[in-house]
C-alpha positions in Angstrom: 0.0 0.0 0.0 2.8 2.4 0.6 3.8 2.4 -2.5 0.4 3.1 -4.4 0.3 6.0 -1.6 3.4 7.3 -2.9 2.7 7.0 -6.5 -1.2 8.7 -6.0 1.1 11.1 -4.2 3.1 11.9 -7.3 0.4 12.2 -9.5 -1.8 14.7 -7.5 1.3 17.0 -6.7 2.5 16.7 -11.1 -1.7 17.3 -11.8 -1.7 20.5 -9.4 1.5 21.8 -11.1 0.6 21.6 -14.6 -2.4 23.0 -13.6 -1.0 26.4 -12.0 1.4 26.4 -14.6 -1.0 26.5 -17.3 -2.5 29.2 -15.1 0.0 31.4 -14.9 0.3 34.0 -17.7 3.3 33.9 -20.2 5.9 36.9 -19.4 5.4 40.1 -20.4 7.7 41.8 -23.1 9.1 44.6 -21.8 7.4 47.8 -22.9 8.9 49.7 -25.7 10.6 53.0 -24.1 8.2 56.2 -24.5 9.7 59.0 -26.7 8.4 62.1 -26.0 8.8 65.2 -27.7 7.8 68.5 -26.9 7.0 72.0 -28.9 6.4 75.2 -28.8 3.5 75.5 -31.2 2.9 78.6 -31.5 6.6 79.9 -31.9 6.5 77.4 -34.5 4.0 78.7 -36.5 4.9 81.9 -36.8 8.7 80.7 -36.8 7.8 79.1 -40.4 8.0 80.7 -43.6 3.8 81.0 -43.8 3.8 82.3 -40.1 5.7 85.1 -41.1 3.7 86.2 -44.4 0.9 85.7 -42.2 2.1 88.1 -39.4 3.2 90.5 -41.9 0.1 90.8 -43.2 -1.4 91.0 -40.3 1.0 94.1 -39.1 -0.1 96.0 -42.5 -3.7 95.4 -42.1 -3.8 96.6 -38.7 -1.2 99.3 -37.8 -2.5 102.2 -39.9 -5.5 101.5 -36.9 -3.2 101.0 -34.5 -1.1 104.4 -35.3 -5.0 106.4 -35.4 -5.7 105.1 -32.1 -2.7 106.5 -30.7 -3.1 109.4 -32.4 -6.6 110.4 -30.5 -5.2 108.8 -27.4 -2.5 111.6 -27.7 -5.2 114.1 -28.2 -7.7 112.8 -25.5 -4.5 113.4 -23.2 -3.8 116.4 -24.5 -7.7 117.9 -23.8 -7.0 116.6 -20.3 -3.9 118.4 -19.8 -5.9 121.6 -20.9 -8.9 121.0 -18.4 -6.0 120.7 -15.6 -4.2 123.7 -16.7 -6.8 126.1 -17.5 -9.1 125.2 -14.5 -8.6 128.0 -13.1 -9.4 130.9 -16.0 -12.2 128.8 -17.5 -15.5 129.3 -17.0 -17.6 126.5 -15.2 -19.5 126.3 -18.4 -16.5 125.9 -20.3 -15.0 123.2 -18.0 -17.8 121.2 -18.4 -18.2 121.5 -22.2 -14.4 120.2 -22.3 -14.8 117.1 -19.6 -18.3 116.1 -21.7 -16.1 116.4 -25.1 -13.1 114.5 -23.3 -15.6 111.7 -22.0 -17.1 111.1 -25.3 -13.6 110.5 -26.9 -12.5 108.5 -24.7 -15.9 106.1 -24.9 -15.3 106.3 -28.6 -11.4 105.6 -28.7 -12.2 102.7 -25.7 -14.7 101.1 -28.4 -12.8 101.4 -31.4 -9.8 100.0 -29.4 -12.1 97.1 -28.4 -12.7 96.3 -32.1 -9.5 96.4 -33.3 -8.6 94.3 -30.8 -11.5 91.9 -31.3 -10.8 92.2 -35.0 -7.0 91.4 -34.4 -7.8 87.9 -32.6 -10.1 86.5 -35.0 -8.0 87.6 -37.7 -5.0 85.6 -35.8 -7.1 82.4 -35.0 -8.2 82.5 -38.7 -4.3 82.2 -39.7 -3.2 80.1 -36.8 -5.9 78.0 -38.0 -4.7 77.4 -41.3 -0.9 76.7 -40.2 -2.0 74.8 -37.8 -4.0 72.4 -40.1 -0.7 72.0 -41.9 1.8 72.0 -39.1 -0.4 68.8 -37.6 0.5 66.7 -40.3 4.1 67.8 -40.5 4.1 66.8 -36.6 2.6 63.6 -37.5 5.3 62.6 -40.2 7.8 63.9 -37.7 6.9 61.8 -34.9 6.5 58.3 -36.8 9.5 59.0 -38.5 11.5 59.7 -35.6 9.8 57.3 -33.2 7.9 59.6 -31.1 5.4 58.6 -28.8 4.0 61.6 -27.6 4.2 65.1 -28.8 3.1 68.1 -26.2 3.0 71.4 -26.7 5.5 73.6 -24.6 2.7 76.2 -23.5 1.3 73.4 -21.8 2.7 72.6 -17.9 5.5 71.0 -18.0 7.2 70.2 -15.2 10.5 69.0 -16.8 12.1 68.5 -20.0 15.5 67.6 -21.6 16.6 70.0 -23.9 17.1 67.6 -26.2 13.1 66.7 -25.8 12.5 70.1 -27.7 12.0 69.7 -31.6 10.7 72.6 -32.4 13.6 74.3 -34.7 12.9 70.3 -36.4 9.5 70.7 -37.2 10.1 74.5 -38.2 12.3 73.5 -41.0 10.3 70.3 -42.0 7.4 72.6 -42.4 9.4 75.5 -44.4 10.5 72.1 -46.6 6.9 71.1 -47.1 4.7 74.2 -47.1 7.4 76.6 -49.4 
């Protein structure tokens, strides 16, 4: 009987091993290590050749507006200098007729400034827009081509990068090659 015993024995320890090791999952590969890369977008947009067309055109459309607003900002401050000044030899009448003048300007000169600057950032997502398009599939080929895992944006938090992480003067010229 021992021997049966033994033999029962052997068979019940060799059926509970092959049964956790068909259990047990095969090993892991290692992952492959994560490349990431990281850019500054917007520099990079207007670092390209279309980035700075598209900023020059923007600084022609816009400064002759620019250069006006200054110009009755100069002259609001200039009516205020003469309300200080004269305060005292102008009539009550007068005073007022200058800080009524003064206040409409200024309402009109904040407006106008608040359309030129409304009409400024549309004009500037519009552009960014279209570069952008283009720059995404230049960051695409980038990426695969240089085994890139991830690609973040600069303006983003980071908390740390290698200098060596940043590929934006990369994409800048691969875009200028592309998009000439």
């Amino acid at each position: 009987m021992k021997p049966n015993s033994i033999v029962i024995g052997a068979v019940i320890l060799a059926a509970v091993a092959l049964s956790m090791h068909s259990q047990s999952a095969p090993p892991e590969a290692a992952p492959a290590p994560s490349r990431i890369a990281v850019v500054a977008m917007r520099e990079a947009m207007l670092a390209t050749g279309d980035g700075r067309k598209a900023v020059a055109a923007m600084q022609a459309r816009f400064e002759p507006r620019r250069i006006e607003l200054e110009k009755r900002q100069a002259d609001v401050k200039a009516l205020e200098e003469s309300v200080h000044t004269g305060a005292s030899t102008m009539s009550a009448d007068a005073q007022k007729r200058l800080t009524d003048e003064i206040a409409a300007k200024k309402k009109a000169l904040d407006r106008d400034a608040q359309d030129l600057d409304d009409d400024a950032q549309q004009e500037d997502a519009k552009l960014m827009q279209d570069i952008s398009d283009k720059m995404g599939t230049v960051i695409d080929q980038y990426a695969r081509q240089k085994g890139y895992t991830v690609v973040v944006d600069a303006a983003q938090p980071i908390l740390w990068a290698a200098d060596s992480a940043n590929v934006t003067i990369d994409l800048i010229k691969l875009y200028d090659r592309q998009h000439p």
